[in-house]
C-alpha positions as CSV (number, residue, x, y, z in Angstrom):
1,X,40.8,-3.8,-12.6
2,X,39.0,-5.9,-15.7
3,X,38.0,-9.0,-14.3
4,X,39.9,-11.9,-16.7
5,X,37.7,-15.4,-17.0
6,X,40.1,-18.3,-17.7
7,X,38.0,-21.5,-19.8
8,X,40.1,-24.8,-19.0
9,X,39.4,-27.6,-20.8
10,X,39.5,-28.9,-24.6
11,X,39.5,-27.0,-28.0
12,X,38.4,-29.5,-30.8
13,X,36.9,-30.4,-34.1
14,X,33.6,-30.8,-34.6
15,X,32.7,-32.8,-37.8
16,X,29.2,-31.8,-38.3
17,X,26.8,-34.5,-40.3
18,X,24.9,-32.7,-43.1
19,X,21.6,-33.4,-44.2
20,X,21.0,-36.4,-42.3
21,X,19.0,-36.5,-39.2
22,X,20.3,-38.1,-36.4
23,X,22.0,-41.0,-38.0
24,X,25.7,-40.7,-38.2
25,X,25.7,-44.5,-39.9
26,X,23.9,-43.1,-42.9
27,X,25.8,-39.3,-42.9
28,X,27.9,-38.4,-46.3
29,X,29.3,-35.0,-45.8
30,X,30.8,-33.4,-42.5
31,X,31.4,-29.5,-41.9
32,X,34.5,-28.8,-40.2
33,X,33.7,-25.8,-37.3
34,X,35.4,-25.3,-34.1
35,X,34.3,-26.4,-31.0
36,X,34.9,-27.8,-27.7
37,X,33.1,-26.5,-24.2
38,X,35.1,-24.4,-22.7
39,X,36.4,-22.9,-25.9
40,X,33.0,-21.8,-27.3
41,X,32.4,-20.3,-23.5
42,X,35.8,-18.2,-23.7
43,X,34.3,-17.1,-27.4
44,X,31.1,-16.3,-25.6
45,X,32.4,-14.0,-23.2
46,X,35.0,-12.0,-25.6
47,X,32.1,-11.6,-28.1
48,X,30.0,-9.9,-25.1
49,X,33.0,-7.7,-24.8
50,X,35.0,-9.6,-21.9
51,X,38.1,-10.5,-21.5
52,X,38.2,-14.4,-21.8
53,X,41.5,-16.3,-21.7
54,X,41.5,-20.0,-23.0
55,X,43.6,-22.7,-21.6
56,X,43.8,-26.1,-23.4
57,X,46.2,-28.0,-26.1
58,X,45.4,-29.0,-29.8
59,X,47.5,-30.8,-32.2
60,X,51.1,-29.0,-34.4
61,X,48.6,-30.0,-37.5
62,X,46.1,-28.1,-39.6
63,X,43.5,-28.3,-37.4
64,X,45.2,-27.0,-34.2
65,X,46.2,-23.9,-37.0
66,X,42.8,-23.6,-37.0
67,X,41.3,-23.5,-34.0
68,X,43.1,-21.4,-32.3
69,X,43.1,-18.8,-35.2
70,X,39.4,-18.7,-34.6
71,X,39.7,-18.1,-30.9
72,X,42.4,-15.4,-32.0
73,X,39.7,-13.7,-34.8
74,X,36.9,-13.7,-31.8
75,X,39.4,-12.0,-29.4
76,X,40.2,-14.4,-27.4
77,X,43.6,-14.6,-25.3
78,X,45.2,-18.1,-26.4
79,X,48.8,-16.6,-24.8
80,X,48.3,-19.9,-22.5
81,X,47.0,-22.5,-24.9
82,X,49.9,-25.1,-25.9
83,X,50.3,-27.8,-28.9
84,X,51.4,-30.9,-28.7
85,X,52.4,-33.7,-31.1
86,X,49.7,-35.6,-30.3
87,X,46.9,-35.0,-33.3
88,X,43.9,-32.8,-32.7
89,X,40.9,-34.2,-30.8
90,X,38.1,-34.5,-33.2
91,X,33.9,-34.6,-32.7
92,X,31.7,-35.9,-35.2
93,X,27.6,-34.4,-34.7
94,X,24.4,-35.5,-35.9
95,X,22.1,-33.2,-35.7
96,X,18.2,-34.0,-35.8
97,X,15.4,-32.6,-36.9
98,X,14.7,-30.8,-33.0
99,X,18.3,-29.6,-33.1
100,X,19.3,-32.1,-30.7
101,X,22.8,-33.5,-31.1
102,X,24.8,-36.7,-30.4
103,X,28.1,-37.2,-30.7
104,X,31.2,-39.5,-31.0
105,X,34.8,-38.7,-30.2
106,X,38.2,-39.6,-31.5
107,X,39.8,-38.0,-28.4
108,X,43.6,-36.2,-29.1
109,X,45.9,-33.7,-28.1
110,X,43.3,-31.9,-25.5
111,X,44.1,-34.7,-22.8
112,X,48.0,-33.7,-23.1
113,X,47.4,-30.2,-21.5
114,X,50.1,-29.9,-18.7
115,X,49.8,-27.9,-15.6
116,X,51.7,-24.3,-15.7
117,X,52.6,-23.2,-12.3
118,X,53.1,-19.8,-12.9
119,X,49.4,-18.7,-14.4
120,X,47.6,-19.2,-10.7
121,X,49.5,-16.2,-10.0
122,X,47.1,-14.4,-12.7
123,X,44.0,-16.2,-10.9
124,X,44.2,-13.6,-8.5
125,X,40.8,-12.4,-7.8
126,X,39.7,-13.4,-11.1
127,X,37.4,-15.9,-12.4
128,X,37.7,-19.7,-13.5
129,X,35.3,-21.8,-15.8
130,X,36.3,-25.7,-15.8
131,X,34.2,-27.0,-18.8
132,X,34.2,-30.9,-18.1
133,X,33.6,-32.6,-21.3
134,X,36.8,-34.5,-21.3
135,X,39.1,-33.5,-18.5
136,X,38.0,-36.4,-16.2
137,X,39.4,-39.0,-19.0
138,X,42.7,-39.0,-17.5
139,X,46.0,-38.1,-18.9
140,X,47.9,-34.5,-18.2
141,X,44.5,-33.1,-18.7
142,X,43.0,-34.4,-15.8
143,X,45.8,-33.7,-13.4
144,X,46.3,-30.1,-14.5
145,X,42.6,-29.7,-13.4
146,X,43.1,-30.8,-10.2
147,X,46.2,-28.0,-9.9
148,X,44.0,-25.4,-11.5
149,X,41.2,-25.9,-9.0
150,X,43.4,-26.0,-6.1
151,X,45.0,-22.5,-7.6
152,X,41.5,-21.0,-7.9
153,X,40.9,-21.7,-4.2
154,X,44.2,-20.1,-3.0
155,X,44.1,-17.0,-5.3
156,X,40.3,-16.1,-4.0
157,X,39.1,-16.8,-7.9
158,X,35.3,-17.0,-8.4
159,X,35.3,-20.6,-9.9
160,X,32.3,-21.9,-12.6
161,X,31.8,-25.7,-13.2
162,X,29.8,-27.2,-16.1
163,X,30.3,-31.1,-15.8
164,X,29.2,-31.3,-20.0
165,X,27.9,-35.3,-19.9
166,X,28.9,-36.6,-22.9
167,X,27.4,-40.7,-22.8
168,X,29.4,-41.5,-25.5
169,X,32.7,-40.8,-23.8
170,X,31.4,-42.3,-20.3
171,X,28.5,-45.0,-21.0
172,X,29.3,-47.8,-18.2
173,X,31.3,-45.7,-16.3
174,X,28.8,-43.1,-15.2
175,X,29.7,-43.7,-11.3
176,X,33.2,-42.5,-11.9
177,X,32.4,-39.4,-13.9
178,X,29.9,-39.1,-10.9
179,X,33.3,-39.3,-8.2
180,X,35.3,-37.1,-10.4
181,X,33.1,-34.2,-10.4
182,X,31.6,-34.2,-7.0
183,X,35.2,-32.7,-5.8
184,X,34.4,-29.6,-8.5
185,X,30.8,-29.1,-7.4
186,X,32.0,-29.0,-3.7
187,X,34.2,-25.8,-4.4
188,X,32.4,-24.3,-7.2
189,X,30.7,-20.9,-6.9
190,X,28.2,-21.9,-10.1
191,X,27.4,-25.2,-11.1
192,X,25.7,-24.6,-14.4
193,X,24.0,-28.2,-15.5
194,X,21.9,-29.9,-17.8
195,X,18.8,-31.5,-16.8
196,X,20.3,-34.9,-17.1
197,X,23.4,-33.9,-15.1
198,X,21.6,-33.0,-12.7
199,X,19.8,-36.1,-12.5
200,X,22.7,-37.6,-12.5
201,X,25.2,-36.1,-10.7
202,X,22.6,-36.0,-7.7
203,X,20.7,-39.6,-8.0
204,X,17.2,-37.3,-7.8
205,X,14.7,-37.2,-10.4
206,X,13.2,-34.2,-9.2
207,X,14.5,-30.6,-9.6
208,X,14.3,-29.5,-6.1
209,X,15.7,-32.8,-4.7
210,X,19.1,-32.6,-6.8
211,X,19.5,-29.1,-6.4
212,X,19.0,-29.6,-2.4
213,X,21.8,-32.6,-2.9
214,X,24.2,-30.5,-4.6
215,X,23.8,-28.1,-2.5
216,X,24.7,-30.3,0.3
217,X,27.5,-30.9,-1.8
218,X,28.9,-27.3,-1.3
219,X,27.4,-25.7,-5.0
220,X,26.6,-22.2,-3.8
221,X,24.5,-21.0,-6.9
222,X,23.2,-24.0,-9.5
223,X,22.2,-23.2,-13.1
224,X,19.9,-26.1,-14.2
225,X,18.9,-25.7,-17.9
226,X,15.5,-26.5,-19.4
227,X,15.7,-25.9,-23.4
228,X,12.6,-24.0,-24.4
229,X,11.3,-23.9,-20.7
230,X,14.0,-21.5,-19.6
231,X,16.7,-22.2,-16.7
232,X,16.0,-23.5,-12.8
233,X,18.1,-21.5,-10.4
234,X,18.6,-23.0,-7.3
235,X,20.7,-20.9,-4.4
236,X,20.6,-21.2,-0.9
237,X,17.8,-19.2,0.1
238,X,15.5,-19.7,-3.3
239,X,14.6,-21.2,-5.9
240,X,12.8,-20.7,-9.1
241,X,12.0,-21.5,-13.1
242,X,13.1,-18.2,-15.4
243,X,11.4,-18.3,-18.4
244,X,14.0,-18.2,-22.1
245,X,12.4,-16.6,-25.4
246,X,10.7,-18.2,-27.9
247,X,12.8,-19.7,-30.9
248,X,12.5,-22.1,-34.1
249,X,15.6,-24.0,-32.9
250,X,18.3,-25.2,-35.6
251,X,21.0,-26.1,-33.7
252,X,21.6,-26.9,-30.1
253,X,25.5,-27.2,-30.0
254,X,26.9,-24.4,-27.9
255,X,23.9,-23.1,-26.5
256,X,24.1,-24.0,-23.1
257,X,28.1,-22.7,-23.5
258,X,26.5,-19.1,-24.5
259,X,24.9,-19.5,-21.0
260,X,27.1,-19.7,-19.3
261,X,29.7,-17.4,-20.9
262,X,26.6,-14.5,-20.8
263,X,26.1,-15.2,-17.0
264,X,29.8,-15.2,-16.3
265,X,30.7,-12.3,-18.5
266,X,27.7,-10.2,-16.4
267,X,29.3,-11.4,-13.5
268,X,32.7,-9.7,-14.3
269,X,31.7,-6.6,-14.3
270,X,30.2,-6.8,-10.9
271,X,32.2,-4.4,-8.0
272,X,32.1,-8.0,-5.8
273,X,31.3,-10.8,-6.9
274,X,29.4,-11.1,-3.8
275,X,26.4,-9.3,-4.7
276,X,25.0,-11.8,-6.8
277,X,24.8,-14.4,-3.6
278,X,22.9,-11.0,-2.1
279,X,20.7,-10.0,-5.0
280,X,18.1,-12.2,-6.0
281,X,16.5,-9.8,-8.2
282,X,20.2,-8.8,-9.7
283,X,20.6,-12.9,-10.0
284,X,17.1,-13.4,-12.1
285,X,18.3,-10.5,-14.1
286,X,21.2,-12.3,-15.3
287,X,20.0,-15.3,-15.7
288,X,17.2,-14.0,-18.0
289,X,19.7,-12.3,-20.3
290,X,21.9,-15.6,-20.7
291,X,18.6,-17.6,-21.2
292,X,18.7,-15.0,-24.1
293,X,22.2,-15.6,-25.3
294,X,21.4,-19.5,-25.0
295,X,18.3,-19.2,-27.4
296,X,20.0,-16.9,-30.1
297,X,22.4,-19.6,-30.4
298,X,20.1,-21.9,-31.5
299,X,19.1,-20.0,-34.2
300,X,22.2,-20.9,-36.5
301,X,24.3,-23.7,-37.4
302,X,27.5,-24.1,-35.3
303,X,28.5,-22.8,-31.9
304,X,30.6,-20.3,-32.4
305,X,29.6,-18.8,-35.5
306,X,26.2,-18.7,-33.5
307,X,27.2,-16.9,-30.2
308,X,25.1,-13.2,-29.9
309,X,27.0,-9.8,-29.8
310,X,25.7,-7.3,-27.5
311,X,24.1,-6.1,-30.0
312,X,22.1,-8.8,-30.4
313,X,20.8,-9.2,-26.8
314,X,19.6,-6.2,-26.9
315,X,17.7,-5.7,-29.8
């Protein structure tokens, strides 16, 4: 049986600021690329080769039109995507001159996303990536991702987490977003997490500290990553810093998303997804090839447009 990976969470707009540094205030010109978390990881996977299954809403506009013909050009299943009225959710980027980003969000039709009751049936066994970035906002959204989770546990689904901080959408409210991810660490098989998120999500400054938190929590397998210093993996039993390759960094968006969607496409073809809580050496393995995908990403503008082929990896 090919192992299907289902990516909940939004599909959206991102507006990115040309030629301008990091200062939206001052930015003339936008290009329109597609984007959104969990979308670029269900792009990830299918360009890998995997069979990646999206499951968010957009707007019945031109830019819902869009997106999900991209998904459809890069192969992935968007059978279980819906529209809605409700206008597309948009992103506008800066980028700076490191390739950081920063955002700001007119927020849209992702949050309408209703729970389907028949798809857990097709969780069977399978695997589950909830990408964070706006499902704890509220609305449909947020409720369908309780029902999702719940599914996952019942249908013996390996389940992914990556909380995707975005300040913009939750500065002053931190110690919510903090209470409604704790419940998706708990169950998760991989939390994959940004330095920050990990800071903040555990209240620990230190590495080894927040991972030992979280794993208190109930995270089986954390994915902490570093940029240019590579990735901290943190399981039960170990822990350790993997070293990424060396890049002249463009463009951060969507790198961390080609992590993830690397690690969870190797995953898939796994016999049992078992081994990799067995295998440390199998684990490290993996996690030096996402580090990979993660760094060619950075090498171009966009997410998407950016992720690595097979090919690519191993050249």
């Amino acid at each position: 049986m090919i192992t299907r990976i289902f990516c909940v969470g939004e599909l959206l707009i991102d507006f990115v600021a040309e030629n301008q540094g990091s200062n939206l205030s001052k930015a003339g010109i936008f290009t329109k690329k597609a984007g959104g978390a969990p979308a670029n990881v269900a792009c990830a996977i299918s360009r890998l080769g995997g069979k990646s299954t999206f499951i968010g809403c957009v707007g019945k506009d031109p830019f819902g039109t869009f997106l999900l013909d991209v998904l459809k050009k890069e192969g992935v299943d968007i059978s279980l995507a819906q529209r809605s009225k409700t206008f597309t959710t948009l992103a506008f980027v800066s980028i700076s001159e490191n390739g950081e980003r920063d955002f700001v969000f007119s927020r849209g039709a992702d949050k309408e996303l209703k729970y389907d009751s028949a798809i857990k049936r097709d969780f069977d066994r399978n695997m589950i990536h909830f990408g964070a970035a706006t499902a704890m906002l509220g609305g449909p959204l947020e409720e369908a991702y309780g029902h999702y989770l719940f599914d996952a546990l019942t249908k013996n689904s390996f389940i992914s987490f990556d909380p995707n901080y975005r300040h913009d959408l939750w500065k002053d409210n931190e110690a919510v977003f903090i209470k409604k991810c704790l419940p998706f660490v708990q169950k998760s098989h991989l939390c994959k997490f940004s330095l920050e998120e990990a800071q903040l999500l555990s209240g620990k400054q230190d590495l080894a500290e927040a991972c030992a938190f979280l794993h208190e929590e109930g995270a089986q397998i954390i994915a902490i990553t570093l940029g240019k210093e590579g990735t901290y993996i943190s399981t039960f039993s170990f822990n350790k810093i993997v070293p990424s390759i060396t890049v002249e960094p463009i463009d951060t968006t969507g790198a961390g998303d080609a992590f993830i969607g690397c690690l969870l496409h190797q995953i898939a073809q796994l016999s049992n997804f078992k081994l990799i809580f067995d295998d440390k050496a199998l684990l490290l393995k993996m996690i030096e090839i996402a580090n990979k995908a993660g760094a060619i990403t950075t090498t171009k503008y966009g997410a998407i447009s950016a992720l690595p082929t097979t090919k690519q990896l191993n050249a």
